[in-house]
Steps between C-alpha positions, in 0.01 A plus 500: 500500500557499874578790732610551876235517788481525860207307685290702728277296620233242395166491350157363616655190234837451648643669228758747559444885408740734365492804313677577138481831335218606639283124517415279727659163458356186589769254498484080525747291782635873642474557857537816725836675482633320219681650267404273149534546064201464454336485093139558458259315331190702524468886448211790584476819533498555864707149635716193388523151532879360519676190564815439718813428222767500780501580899797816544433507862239217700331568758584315861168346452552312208474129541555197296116357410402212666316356180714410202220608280415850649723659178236370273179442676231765578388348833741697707647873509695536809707221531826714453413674788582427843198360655481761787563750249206407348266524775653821607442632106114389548509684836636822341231466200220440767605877691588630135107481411400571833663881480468565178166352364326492800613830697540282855742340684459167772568581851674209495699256268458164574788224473457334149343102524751281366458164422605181245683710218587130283262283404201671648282509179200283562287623210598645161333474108836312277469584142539195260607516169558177219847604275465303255808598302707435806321194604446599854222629722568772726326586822560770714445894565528718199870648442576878634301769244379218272214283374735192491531227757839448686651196428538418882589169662426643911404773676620568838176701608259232422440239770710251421285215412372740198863623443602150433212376269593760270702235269236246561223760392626547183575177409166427630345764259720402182362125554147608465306516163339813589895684555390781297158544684656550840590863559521469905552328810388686782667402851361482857678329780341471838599333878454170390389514125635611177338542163499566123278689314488429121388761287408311175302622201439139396402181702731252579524179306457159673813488442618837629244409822715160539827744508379730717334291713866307558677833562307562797536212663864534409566852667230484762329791374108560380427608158228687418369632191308847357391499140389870522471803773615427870127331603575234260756331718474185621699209663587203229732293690490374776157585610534406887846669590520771804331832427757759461541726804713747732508510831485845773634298810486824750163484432421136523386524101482268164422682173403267209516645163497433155768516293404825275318673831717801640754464755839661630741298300708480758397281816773620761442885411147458530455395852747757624260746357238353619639532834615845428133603417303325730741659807429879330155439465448368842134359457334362804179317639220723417670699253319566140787493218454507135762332261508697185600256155529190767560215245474221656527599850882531535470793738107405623522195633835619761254758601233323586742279664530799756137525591437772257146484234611553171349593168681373229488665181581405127444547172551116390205321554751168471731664734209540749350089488889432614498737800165392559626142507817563693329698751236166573839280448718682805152551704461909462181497308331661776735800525531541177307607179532585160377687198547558144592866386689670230693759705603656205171651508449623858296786603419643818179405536544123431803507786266623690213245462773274577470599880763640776864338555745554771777419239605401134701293320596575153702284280408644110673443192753677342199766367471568892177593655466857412097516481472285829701720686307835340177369607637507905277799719683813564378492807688308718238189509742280287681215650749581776788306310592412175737294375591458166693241305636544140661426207569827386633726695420845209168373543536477864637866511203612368240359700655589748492873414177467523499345841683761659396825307135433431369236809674598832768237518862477567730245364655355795767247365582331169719229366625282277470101423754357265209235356670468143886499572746573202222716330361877497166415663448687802256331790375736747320573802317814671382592857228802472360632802210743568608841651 
């Protein structure tokens, strides 16, 4: 069964919404004034899910995919989708949950950050999966709605080196005794560095060592392995190669990482950001800032860079030894510090044991920082300037009503930063000011 819909516009997924006797209907590949057939494949009371059967009438910004794979694989959502389409999409969803979840509205819109839209993928978790009955090994992201791994030979938003081990990997994997005991290979590609991470559930054989060992030195990659949770990780082979690591040029800055610590997955994004924050913030000598769910100093370090102290805060204590570390490394260990805190958990009293600051930085999790931003004085003592970086922008919204309707502030500008291409994830960034 299929029946006739027009496309009004596009959900926090990518997926295009329409309405059929009555429902919402969620529909797979449709874009924005499309007319499709459309047959569902997944009914409730109050909404559907459909899938496009046949395009009546396509929308002008509805483009050939780049990757040959993007029918089948999960990775991607947006590829059919002109690329400034998208960004202007993620734009619209940002201001959508600014009005209506939030109740406020920026005084400004900034210009969306573009950057590397092919190949820009330094880090991602690749699925691995021994079919035995079809004597092949497949590696890859998980197909669209399913618990199955595309059989995929490339990827055109992985860097490339990654993109084109994909083959290798899995005949790498089907060579191995332990094929069965190898759910994962976690990716992380730095400046000058690129690694494996295998996720096995047995050890490796000599033999499987002797394999590995060669593949490495084959590809000029570092393989590491974890037998069980991420602290388990360690290098394998070889054990002297470069540590991985991104560079912040504008700030004269080189972050080391390992491969399963957090960063922006994508390099050339990330700096414009950074840029993009650190210019809205406008720290300076003498200046006491705070950097809310710092990681590894991604945002702290280009602060301190401009003369500012800053308090780094985070709730990994791993996450912490590496700012720690990179702050000594780029020689901003005496502007900066650190401390370990669930923020999840903030009151007001422990923000304010934590001392005075001129301005924030936030940069929370998807979850936001709700309870960080409740515990802020009423009283017009909080910091003069806050901006705020996320990765969800209903989450975002919220805080933000908070901000604006509860603490004395008034969002001042707010944009976009297109830091997964080709998919619904929506980067953001805030300027709050006190009134």
């Amino acid at each position: 069964m299929s029946y006739r819909l027009y496309i009004e516009s596009l959900d926090h997924e990518g997926r295009g919404v329409a309405h059929h006797e009555g429902r919402a209907v969620f529909v797979d590949g449709a874009l924005t004034g499309e007319i499709v057939d459309a047959s569902p494949y997944r009914k409730k009371d109050s909404y559907e899910q459909a899938q496009v059967q046949r395009i009546v009438k396509a929308s002008p910004y509805r483009v050939t995919p780049g990757c040959q794979w993007f029918d089948r694989c999960g990775g991607c959502s947006h590829q059919h989708l002109d690329e400034a389409a998208q960004v202007a999409a993620k734009q619209r969803e940002l201001e959508d949950c600014f009005e209506h979840l939030g109740k406020v509205q920026p005084e400004t819109m900034l210009a969306p950050i573009h950057g590397p839209t092919w190949g820009y993928r330094t880090k991602a978790r690749l699925s691995v999966r021994n079919v035995a009955k079809k004597g092949t090994v497949l590696v890859g992201f998980h197909e669209r709605k399913s618990r199955y791994v595309a059989d995929m030979l490339g990827c055109e938003v992985l860097a490339p080196k990654i993109a084109e081990l994909l083959p290798a990997m899995r005949e790498l994997v089907a060579s191995l005794t332990i094929r069965d005991q190898l759910p994962q290979i976690e990716v992380a590609v730095g400046d000058t560095a690129a690694v494996l991470v295998l996720r096995i559930l047995e050890p490796l054989t000599s033999e499987d060592e002797t394999t590995v060992r060669a593949f490495a030195d084959r590809h000029d990659v570092q393989i590491w392995l974890q037998t069980k949770g991420p602290d388990t990780v360690q290098p394998f082979h070889p054990l002297d190669g470069p540590a991985l690591s991104y560079g912040l040029p504008e700030f004269g800055l080189t972050m080391p990482f390992r491969p399963t610590e957090f960063t922006q997955v994508n390099h050339g994004v990330n700096r414009m950001l950074v840029r993009r924050a650190i210019g809205m913030l406008a720290p300076r000598p003498g200046e006491k800032v705070a950097d809310f769910f710092c990681g590894l100093g991604n945002f702290t370090l280009p602060i301190a860079r401009r003369g500012a102290e800053v308090l780094g805060i985070e709730g990994s204590p791993q996450l912490v030894s590496r700012a720690l570390e990179n702050a000594r490394l780029n020689g901003l260990d005496h502007l900066t510090r650190y401390q370990v805190m669930n923020l999840f958990e903030m009151v007001p009293e422990i923000l304010a044991a934590l001392g005075r600051f001129d301005k924030w930085l936030v940069d929370p999790p998807r979850d936001g920082a709700i309870e960080l931003v409740k515990s802020l004085p009423e009283d017009g003592s909080g910091p003069s300037r806050i901006v705020y970086v996320s990765c969800n922008p209903a989450t975002l919204a919220r805080d933000a009503a908070v901000l604006v309707h509860s603490k004395g502030y008034v969002l001042k500008t707010a944009g976009v930063a297109n830091m997964f291409p080709h998919t619904a994830h929506v980067e953001s960034i805030a300027l709050f000011e006190r009134i």
